[in-house]
N, C-alpha and C positions, 0 to 999 in steps of 0.2 A: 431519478436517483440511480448510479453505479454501483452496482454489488464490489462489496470492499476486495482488495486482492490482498487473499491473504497470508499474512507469514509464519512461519515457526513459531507458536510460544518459545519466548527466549528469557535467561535467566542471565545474572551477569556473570563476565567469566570469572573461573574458579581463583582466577590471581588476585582478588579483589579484594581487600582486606577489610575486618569486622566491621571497620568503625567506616564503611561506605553503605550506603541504602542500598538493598536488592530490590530491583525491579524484572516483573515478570509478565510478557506482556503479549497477549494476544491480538489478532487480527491484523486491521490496514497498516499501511503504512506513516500516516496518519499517527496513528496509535505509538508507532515507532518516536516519530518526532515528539511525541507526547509526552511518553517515557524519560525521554531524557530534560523537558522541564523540570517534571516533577522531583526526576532524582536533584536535579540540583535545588529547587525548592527543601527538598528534605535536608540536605544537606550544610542546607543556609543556615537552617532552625535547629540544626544539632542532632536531628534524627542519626541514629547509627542504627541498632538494632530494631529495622524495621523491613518488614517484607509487602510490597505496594503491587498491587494486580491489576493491571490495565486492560478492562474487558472486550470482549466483543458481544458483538448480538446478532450476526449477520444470520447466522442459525442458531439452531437452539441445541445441535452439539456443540457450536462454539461455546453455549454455557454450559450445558453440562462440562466438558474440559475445566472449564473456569470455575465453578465450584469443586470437584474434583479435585484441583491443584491448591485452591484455599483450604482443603480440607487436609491434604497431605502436605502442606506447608506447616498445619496448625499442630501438627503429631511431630515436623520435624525439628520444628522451629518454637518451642512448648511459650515460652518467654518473650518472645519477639512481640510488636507492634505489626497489627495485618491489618491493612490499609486496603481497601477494593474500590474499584473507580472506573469509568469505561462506559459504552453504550448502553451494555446488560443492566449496570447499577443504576443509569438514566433511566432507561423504560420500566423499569420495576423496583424501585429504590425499597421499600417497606421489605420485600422478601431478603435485598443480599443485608440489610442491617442485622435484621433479624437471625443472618447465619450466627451462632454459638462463637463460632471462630473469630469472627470479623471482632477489630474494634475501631474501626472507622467506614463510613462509606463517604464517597466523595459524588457530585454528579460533575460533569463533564464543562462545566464552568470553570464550579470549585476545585478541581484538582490542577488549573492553572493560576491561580492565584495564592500566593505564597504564605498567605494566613491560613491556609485549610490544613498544612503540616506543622503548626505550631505543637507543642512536645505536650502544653495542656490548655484547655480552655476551648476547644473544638469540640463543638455537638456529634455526637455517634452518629448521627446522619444529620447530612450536609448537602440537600440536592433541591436545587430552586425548578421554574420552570424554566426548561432550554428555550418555548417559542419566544420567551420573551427576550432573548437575545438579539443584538444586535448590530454590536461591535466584535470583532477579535479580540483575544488578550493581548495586552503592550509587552509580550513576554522574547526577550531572547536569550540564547543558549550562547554558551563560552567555545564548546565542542559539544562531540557527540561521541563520546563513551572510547574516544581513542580510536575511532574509524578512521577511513580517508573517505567514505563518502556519507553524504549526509540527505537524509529526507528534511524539506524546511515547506511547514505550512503556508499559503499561501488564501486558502479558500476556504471555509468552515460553512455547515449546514446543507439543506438541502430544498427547494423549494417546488420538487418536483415528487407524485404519487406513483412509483412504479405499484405496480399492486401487491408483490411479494413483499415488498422493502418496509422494514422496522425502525431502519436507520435513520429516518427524519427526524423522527418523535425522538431519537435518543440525541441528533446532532443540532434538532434547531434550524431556522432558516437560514437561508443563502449569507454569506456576507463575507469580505475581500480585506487582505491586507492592503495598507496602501501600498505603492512601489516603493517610496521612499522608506520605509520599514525592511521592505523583503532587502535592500541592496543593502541597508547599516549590515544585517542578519548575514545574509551572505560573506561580505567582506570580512565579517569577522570569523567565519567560518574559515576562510578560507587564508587569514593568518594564521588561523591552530592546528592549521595543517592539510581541511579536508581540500581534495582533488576536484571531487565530483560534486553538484549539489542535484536531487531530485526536487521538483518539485510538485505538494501535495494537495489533497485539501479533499473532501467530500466530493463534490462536485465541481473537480478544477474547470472544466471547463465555461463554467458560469462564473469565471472569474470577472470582477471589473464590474457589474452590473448596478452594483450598487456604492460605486464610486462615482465623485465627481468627473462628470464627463464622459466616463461608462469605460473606458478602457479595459480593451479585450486582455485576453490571456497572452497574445501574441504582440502585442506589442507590450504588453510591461515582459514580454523574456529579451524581446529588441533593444531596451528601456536598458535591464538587466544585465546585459552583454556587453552593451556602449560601455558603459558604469565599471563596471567589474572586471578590465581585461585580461585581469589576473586570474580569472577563473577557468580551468582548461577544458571541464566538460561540464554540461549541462542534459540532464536527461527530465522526462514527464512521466509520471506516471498515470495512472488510468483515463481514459479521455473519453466521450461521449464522440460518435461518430458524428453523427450533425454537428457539433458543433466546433468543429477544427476550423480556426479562422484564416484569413487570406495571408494575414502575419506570420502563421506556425505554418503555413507551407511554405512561402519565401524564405525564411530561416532554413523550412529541412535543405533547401537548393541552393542556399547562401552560406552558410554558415557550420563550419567544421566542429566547432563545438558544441554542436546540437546532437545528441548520439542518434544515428538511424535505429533509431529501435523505439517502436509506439504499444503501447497497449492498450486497446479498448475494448468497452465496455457494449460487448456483443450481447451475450445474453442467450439469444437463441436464433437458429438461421432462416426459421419457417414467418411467414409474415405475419399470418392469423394469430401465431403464440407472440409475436412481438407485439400486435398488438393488443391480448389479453393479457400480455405484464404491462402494459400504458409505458411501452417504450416511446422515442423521437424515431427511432427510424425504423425500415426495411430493411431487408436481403441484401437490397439492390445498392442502399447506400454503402453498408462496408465493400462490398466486392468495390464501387467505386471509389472511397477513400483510399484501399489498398491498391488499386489503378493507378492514383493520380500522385498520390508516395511514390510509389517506386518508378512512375515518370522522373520524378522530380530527383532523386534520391535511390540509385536501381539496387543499392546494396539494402535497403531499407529491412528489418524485418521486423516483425508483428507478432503479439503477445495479444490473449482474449480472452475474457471469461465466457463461461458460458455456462446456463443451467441444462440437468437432462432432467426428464422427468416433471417439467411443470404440468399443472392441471390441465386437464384434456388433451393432451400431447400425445397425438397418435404415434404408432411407427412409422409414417409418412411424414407426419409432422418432425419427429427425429432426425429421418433419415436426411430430411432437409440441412440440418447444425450439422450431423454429420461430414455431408458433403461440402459445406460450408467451410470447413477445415482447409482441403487440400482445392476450391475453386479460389480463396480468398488468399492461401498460402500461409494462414499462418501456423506460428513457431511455439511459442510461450503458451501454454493452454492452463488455466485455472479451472478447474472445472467441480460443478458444485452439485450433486443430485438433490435435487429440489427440496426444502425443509420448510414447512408449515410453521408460520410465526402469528401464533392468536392477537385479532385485531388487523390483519389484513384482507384485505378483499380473495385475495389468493388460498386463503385458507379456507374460504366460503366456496370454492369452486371444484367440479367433481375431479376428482385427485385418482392420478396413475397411482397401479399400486408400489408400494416401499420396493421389493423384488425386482420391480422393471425401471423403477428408476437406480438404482444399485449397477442394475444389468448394463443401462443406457449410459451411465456415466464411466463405466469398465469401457466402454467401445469408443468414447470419447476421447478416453485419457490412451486407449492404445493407440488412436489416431494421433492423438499430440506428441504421443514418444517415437513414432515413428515420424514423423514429419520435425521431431527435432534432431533424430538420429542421423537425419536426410542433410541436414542443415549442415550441421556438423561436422560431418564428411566433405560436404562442399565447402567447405573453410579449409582443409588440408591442401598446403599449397600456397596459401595466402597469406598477407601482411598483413598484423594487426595492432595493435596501441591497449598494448592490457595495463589496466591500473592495478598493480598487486596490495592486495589487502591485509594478507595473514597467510601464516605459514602455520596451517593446522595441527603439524607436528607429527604427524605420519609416515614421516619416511621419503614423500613423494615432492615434498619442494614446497616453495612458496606459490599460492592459489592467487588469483584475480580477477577480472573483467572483463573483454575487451568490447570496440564499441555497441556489440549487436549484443551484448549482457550472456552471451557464453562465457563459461569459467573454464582459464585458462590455468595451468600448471607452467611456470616459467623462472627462471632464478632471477633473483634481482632485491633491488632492495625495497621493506615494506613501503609506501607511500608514491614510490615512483611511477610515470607513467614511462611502460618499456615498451619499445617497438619489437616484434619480433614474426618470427616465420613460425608458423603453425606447419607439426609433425606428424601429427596424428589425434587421433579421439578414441577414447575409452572409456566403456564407464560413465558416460556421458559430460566428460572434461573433455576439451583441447588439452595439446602438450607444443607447447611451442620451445625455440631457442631465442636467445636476443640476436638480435640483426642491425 
């Protein structure tokens, strides 16, 4: 299992009038595309004043946040319907019911199923068992909250025991949309407007396994592309380094709408800790993943998670991820000091203390701002295809993307995809012109 990479709690924006559902949503990405079910499920059933919590579990500061925000929602919000759902309320359903605040908990089934936001008639808790899952939900989305780009599930659960990870037990096992589902999903995405589609899932890259015929990841994005020519980019989010199929590297060397930019699920750079979290790989595999990318692909750049601070994790063992950093080249760094989840094998094992992993994960995260500042700089000069998002309203212009997932500052109009020349970086933006 991939430790979730993860986002801002996000709230919707402030121009959003009464009578729409707030959602507020922690962790993956995943979580993101979630969100925007449920708001439209809520919406279906006439819900307006209600505030819906999409939780995580990946740490257990992700819950503390998460209770935290239901509590200071319930003080600001005295009236409203608070609604909590997510991995956190999967793995321990009896404690979030039990919050005072709460007047729904959902688990991770039911919060895609369009009867769990019914206005009455829905039991206060509402949480089956996830292992007994076995299908997706048949659920698609209209858009997605007036983005231009969209995360769309693809893969749910997880079938694999990393020994830190919680997230099985809250996501259920492996299982795949079909393709013919992900292309309806997309096409229709991508008349409402979005540009970009990611695509997500627990463990994408165990996508297909459990389809007829078995169909890898890479070839339903091949599937995808034939299908959808209308769609101008395509990006992946987290990926398990073993398991990038011969499909998803002829696409990076084939195929302009595939954005060079990957992110995987590193973890840690030392071998011995890779394999005290019951990873798939070595050292030796990312350094060759990112080889044989940027053979193929030489603009390629690379985003990681990584833990500091696991169990027995010496300074040698550290110094190892560390270095792993600038041998592997990468850019994007998540970086997570190791959080003890009761019920994991990892939590049974003799544990760095709090201080040094704190410390571990400061040296990490200076390594990834420097090696994105590096980046950065090496873009000034260069042509690039930014999709502009939003104009934050700051003074400084409309913001975007371009294909290596730098935010670019560029004038233009929201939704478009603009070419331009990159002028400098600040602040850790590009500033380009159009070209």
């Amino acid at each position: 299992m991939q430790t979730a990479s993860t986002i801002t709690p996000s709230l919707d924006p402030p121009s959003q009038t009464e009578q729409e559902p707030e959602v507020v949503t922690f962790g993956c990405r995943l979580n993101a595309y979630e969100s925007e079910v449920m708001r439209d499920h809520a919406r279906a059933n006439g819900l307006s004043d209600v505030v819906i919590f999409n939780s995580c579990a990946v740490t257990t500061e992700a819950e503390r946040q998460f209770r935290q925000a239901v509590r200071r929602a319930r003080r600001e919000r005295p009236d409203a319907m608070i609604i909590v759902t997510g991995c956190a309320v999967q793995v321990d359903p009896e404690r979030y019911a039990a919050m005072p605040e709460v007047d729904r908990a959902l688990g991770n089934m039911e919060k895609l199923d369009p009867r769990s936001f019914a206005a009455e008639g829905v039991p206060r808790l509402l949480v089956n068992d996830i292992m007994s899952a076995r299908e997706t939900a048949g659920h698609l989305i209209e858009g997605f909250a007036e983005r231009t780009r969209a995360f769309i599930e693809v893969q749910q659960g997880c079938d694999h025991r990393c020994t830190f990870c919680i997230i099985p037990y809250g996501r259920g096992p492996s299982r795949s949309v079909p393709m013919g589902e992900i292309v309806t999903q997309v096409r229709k995405l991508v008349d409402g407007g979005v540009r970009e589609v990611v695509l997500t899932g627990v463990d994408v890259t165990s996508y297909g396994s459990d389809l007829p015929g078995q169909p890898s990841l890479g070839q339903m994005m091949r599937r995808l592309l034939a299908l959808v020519p209308e769609l101008p980019r395509l990006r992946l989010s987290s990926l398990d380094p073993v398991e990038i199929d011969d499909d998803i590297y002829r696409l990076l060397a084939e195929e302009p709408r595939l954005m060079p930019h990957l992110h995987l699920s590193v973890q840690a750079g030392d071998d011995m800790i890779l394999k005290r979290m019951k990873r798939r790989h070595l050292r030796g595999d990312v350094l060759d993943v990112c080889r044989k990318v940027r053979d193929l692909r030489p603009d390629a750049v690379f985003g990681a998670d990584i833990i500091a601070g696991f169990p027995t994790e010496s300074e040698e063992m550290f110094q190892n991820s560390l270095r792993l950093v600038e041998e592997a080249g990468l850019t994007w760094l998540h970086v997570f000091p190791y959080s003890e989840r009761p019920g994991t094998p990892a939590a049974r094992m003799p544990a760095v203390p709090k201080p040094e992993r704190k410390e571990r994960a400061a040296r990490l995260r200076a390594a990834g701002q420097q090696a994105e500042a590096a980046f950065l700089e090496s873009r000034i000069g260069t042509m690039a295809q930014v999709l502009i998002e939003e104009d934050p309203g700051d003074g400084k212009g409309p913001r975007g993307r371009c294909e290596h997932y730098a935010p670019v500052r560029l004038d233009g109009e929201i939704g478009a995809i603009q070419k331009a020349r990159i002028l400098n970086s600040e602040n850790g933006e590009l500033t380009g012109v159009p070209a």
